[in-house]
N, C-alpha and C positions, 0 to 999 in steps of 0.2 A: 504494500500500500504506500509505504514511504517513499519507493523508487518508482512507482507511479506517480507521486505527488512533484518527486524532481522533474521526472521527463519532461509532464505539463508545465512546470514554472521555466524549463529551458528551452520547448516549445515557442510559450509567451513571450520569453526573453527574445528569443530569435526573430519571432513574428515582429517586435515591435521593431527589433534593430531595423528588419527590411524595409519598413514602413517610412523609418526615419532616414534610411538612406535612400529612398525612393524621393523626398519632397527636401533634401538638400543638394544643393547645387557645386559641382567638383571644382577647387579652383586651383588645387597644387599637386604638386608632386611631390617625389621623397627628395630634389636638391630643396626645395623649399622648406619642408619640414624638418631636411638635415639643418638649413644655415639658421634656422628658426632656432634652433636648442645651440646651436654655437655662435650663434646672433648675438641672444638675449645673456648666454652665459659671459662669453669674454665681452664685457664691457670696459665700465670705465676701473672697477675694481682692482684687477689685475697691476694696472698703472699706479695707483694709488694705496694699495694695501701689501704689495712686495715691502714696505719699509715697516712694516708694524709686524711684520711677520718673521723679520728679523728681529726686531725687537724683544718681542715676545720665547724667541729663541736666544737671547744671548748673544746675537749675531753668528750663529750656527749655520752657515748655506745647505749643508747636508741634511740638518736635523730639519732647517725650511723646508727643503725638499720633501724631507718624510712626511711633514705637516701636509704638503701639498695633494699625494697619495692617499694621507688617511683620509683628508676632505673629497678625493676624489672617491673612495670606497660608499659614498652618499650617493652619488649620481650612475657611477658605473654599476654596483649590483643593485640600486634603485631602480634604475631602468630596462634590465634583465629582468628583474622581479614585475617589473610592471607589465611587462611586456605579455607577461598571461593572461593580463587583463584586456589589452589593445586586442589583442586574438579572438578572443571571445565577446566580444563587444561593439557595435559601432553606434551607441549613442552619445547626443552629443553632451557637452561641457566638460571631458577632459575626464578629471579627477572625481566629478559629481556622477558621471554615470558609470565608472567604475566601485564607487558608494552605493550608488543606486541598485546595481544589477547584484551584488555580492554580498555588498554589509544589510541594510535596510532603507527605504526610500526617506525617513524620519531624516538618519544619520548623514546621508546623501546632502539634505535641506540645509542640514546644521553647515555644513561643511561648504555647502554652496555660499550660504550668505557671507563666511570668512573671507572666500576667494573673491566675491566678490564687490564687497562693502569695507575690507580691511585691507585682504594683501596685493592684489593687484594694484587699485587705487593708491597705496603705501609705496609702493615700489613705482609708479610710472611718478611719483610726488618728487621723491627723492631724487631719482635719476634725472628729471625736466631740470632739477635745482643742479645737479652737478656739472651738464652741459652746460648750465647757464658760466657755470664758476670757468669752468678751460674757456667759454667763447670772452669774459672780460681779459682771461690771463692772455688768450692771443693778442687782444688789439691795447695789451699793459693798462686796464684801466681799473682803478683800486675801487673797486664798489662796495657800497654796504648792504647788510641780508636782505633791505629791503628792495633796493635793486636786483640783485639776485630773482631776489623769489618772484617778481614783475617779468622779469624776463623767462625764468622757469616755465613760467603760466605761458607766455609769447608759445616759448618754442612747443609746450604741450601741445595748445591747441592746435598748432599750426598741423603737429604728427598726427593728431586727432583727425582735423579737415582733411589728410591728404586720403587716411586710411576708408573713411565714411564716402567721398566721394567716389574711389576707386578701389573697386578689394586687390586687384591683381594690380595697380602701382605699386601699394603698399608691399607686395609679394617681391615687386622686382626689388624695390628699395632695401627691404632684408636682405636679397642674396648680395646687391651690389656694397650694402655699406661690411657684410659680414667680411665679403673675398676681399674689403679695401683694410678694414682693422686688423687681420693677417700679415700683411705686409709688415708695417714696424716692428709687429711683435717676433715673426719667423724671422725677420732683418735683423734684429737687434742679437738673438738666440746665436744665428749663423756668426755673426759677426764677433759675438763677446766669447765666444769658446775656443776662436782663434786668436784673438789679440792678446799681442804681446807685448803693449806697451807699459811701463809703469802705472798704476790706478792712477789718479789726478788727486792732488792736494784740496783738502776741507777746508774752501776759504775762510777768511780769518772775519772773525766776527761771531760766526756758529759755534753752540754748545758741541763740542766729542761726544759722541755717545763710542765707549769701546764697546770690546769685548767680553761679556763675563757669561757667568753660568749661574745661570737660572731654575737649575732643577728642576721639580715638575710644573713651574708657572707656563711653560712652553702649552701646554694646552688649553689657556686663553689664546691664542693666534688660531683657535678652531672656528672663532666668531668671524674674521677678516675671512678666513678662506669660504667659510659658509656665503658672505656676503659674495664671494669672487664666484663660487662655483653656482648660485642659485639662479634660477629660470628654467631650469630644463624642461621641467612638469609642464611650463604653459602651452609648450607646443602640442601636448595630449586636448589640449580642448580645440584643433584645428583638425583632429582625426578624423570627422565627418565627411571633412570637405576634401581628404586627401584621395588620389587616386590608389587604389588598391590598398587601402588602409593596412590589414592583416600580412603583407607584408612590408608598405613603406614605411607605415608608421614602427614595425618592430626593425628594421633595419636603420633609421632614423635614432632610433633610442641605444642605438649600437654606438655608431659610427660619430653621435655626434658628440658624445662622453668622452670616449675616447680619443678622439681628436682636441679637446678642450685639454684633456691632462696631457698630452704631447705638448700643445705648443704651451700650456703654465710653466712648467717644467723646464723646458728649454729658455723661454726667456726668463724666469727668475734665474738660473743659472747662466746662463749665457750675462746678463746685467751686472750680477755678484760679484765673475769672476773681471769685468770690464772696468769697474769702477770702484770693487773691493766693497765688503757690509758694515766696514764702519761710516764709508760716506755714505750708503746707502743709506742707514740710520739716521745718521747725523743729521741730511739735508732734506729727506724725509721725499714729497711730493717733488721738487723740484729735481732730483736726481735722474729724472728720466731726460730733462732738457737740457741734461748737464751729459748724455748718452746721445742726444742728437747733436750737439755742436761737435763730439769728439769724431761724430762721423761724418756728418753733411756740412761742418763748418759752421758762422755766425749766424747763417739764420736757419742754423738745426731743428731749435729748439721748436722755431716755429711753426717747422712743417711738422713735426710730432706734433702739437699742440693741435695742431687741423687735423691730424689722422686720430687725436684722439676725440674729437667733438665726434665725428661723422661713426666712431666708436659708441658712442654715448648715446647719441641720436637712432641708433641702429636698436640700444636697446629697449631705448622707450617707444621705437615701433614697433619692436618683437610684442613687448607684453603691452603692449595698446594691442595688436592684433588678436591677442585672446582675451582682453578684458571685455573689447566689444561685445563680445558674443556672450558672456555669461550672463545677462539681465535675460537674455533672451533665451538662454538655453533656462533659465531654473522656469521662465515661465512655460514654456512647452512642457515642464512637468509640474506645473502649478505648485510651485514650491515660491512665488512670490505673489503680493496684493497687485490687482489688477492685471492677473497673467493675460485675459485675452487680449487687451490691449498693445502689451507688449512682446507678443509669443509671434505676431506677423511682420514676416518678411519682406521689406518691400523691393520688387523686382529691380528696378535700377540701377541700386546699390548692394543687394544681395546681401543687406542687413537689417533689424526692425531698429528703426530710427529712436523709436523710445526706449530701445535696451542700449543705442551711443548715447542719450542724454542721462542716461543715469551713469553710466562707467564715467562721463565726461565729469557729472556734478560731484559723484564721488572720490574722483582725483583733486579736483578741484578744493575739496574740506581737507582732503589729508594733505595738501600743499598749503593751506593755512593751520597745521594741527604742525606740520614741519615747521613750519616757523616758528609758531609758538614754543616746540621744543628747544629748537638753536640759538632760540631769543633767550630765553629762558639758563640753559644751560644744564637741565634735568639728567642729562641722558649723558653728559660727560662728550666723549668722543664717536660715539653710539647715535644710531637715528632711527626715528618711528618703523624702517624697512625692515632693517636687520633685526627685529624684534619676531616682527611678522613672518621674515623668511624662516625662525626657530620654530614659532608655532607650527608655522606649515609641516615642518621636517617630521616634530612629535608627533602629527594627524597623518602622517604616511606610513607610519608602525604598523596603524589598526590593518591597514590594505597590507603588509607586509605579514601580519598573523595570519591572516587569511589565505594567503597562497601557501602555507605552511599546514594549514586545516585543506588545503584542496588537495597538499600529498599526501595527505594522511587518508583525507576520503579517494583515493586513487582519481581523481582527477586529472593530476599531475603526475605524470612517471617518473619521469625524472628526476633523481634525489639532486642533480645539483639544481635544477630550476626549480624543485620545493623546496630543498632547505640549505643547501648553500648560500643561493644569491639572495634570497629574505633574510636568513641569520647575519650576515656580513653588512645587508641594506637596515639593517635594526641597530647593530653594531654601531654603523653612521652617524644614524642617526644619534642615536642614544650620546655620542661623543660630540656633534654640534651642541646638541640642548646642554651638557654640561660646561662647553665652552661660552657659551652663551650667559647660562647664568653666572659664571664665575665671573667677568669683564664688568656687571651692574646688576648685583645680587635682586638688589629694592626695587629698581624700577624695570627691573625686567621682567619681573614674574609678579609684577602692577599689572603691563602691557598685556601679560600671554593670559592673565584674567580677564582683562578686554575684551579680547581674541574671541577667549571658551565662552563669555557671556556672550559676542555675537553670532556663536556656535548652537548656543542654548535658546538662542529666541527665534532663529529659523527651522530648529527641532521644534522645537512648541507652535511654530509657525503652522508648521505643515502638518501638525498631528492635529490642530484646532480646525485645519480646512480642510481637510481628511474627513475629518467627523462629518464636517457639515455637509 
């Protein structure tokens, strides 16, 4: 009776995936869904948090490196692990209908409204604010937060308009700014591994930060890499739209982890050995400008500084491209108020315009909630994102017990795709959330209450409209 009860619910399951891949419209392939998870991952991060990651090591490059591997044991057996889910699945919002089809549609809701009212909103907030920061630092102009975050807003919207009016610009846009952000980073990798010349002298004026040993504080630098390696998952909420999902999308969650820890790797190391880790320390963000003058001469700095906007910008189109769609994906499973409203598609754009005006107004609050923090000063070195990417990491466990319950129920054959790449993808994670709380004990696990109560009122959401 019980394996009768399954057939039918996998049936069900299947009937509706066909349904839902019948009435959406195909706009990518597996280069798009690849550059999308290596888009959105190498951003501006990698530039900016190689110096905190020495830090946090002592100025260790080897021990960074191993940092770099463990943060990568998140994405790499994450996306293995998930990948049972992409298989067997093709509805849409990503991470919500792998919730949906596996855990319970409740838990599904809960989890939708985080993605979609906390972490994506959070992350395109910050990222619009960090572009803004390298476009002053090109043309030297010392601005303060509030110009920042006016410009933030500028370049959002603008990623906003490009993506709403065109689904497939926005698609070229990813691959082209992904293959241009490449360049510096594999340039600088190639280049620093052969150079011979002496490191360069830590101008005078700057604190030394040396060398020392720091013991086990090395696993605070699990937060910085968390920040550098996080996005991959958002490319699972464009699985509807890809062609041949069951395999582009499981080849995409291969190829594109993998390719992320190759080039990390090489350019932290390839930088380390070019400019030595105590100037990297010491000089902090500027050390990468201080790596393009030693190679392209006086105005090095500045064409890094342009490779790194169109870096930044790449990544707030990646996760603009999936944020759009989740108002719209929870309502096709009326998991939000006024689902019919905003569950329709409209042909033109190949998006329901009321599900861009909420992704739009809720970037737009977490871009004034960022302020508030940097204003403020709460969060120390920390921002409203990186809080959000921890929560996320903890609510990917649940999906990770579960493919673990699917070898056990022979589901899964495979002992290492049931319990290898879950146990090592838990591992991960479990080592982010503790790197995470240890950098801002207080107000981090303020934040990830935020999170669980926005967790908790779209569980309640959808058990209350279930009823009715």
């Amino acid at each position: 009776m019980e394996k009768a009860r399954e057939r039918n619910k996998s049936n069900n399951i299947n009937a509706e995936n066909a349904q839902s891949r019948q009435e959406t419209k195909i706009n990518y392939g597996l280069l798009t869904a690849t550059t999308m998870i290596i888009g959105i991952v190498i951003g501006s991060g990698i530039f900016f948090k190689s110096d905190d990651v020495l830090i946090y090591t002592g100025g260790n490059a080897k021990l960074g490196a191993l940092v770099f591997c463990i943060g990568a044991f998140s994405i790499i057996f994450g996306s293995l692990t998930l990948i049972e889910f992409s298989v067997r699945t093709k509805k849409n919002g990503g991470f919500v209908g792998y919730y949906e089809d596996f855990i319970s549609k409740r838990v599904a809701s809960g989890f939708g409204w985080f993605q979609t009212f906390v972490y994506y909103p959070s992350v395109i907030a910050v990222v619009s604010w960090v572009a803004s920061l390298y476009i002053f630092s090109l043309f030297n102009i010392q601005a303060g937060l509030e110009a920042q975050i006016i410009l933030g807003l500028v370049l959002m919207t603008m990623v906003y308009t490009l993506n709403i009016i065109s689904v497939k610009v926005g698609g070229y846009f990813q691959n082209a700014s992904t293959i241009l952000k490449l360049i510096p980073l594999i340039g600088f990798a190639i280049i620093g591994f052969f150079w011979g010349a002496p490191n360069p002298e830590i101008p005078a004026g700057i604190e030394i930060i040396e060398k020392s040993n720091v013991g086990l504080r090395w696993v605070a630098a699990l937060t910085p890499i968390a920040y550098s390696y996080d996005g991959w998952t958002i490319a699972t909420s464009i699985t509807n739209e890809v062609k041949n999902p069951k395999k582009n999308m499981s080849l995409a969650l291969v190829i594109g982890p993998l390719v992320v820890l190759g080039v990390y790797l090489m350019y932290f190391l390839g930088l380390s050995n070019m400019l030595g880790t105590e100037y990297l320390m010491s000089t902090g963000n500027d050390a990468v400008n201080r790596a393009g003058e030693l190679i392209l001469g006086s105005n090095g700095s500045k064409i890094i500084v342009i490779f790194i906007v169109i870096s930044v910008l790449g990544v707030v189109n990646g996760v603009t491209l999936g944020s759009l769609r989740m108002p719209q994906a929870l309502a096709s499973k009326k998991m939000i108020p006024n689902s019919g409203k905003i569950v329709e598609i409209q042909p033109k754009i190949g998006l329901s315009f009321p599900s861009c005006i909420i992704s739009f107004a809720a970037s737009v609050i977490w871009l004034a909630l960022h302020y508030l923090t940097q204003k403020s000063g709460i969060l120390n070195k920390s921002d409203v994102s990186e809080i959000s990417v921890v929560f996320g990491y903890t609510c990917y466990i649940v999906l990770y017990i579960k493919v673990i319950m699917m070898w056990k129920e022979k589901t899964i054959d495979s002992f290492f795709k049931g319990i290898i790449c879950p146990v090592f993808a838990i591992l991960g994670s479990l080592i982010i959330l503790i790197g995470g709380i240890v950098t801002n004990p207080f107000y981090v696990l303020i934040f990830m209450f935020i999170c669980f109560m926005v967790c908790i009122a779209g569980f309640l959401y959808y058990k209350k409209s279930n009823k009715q």
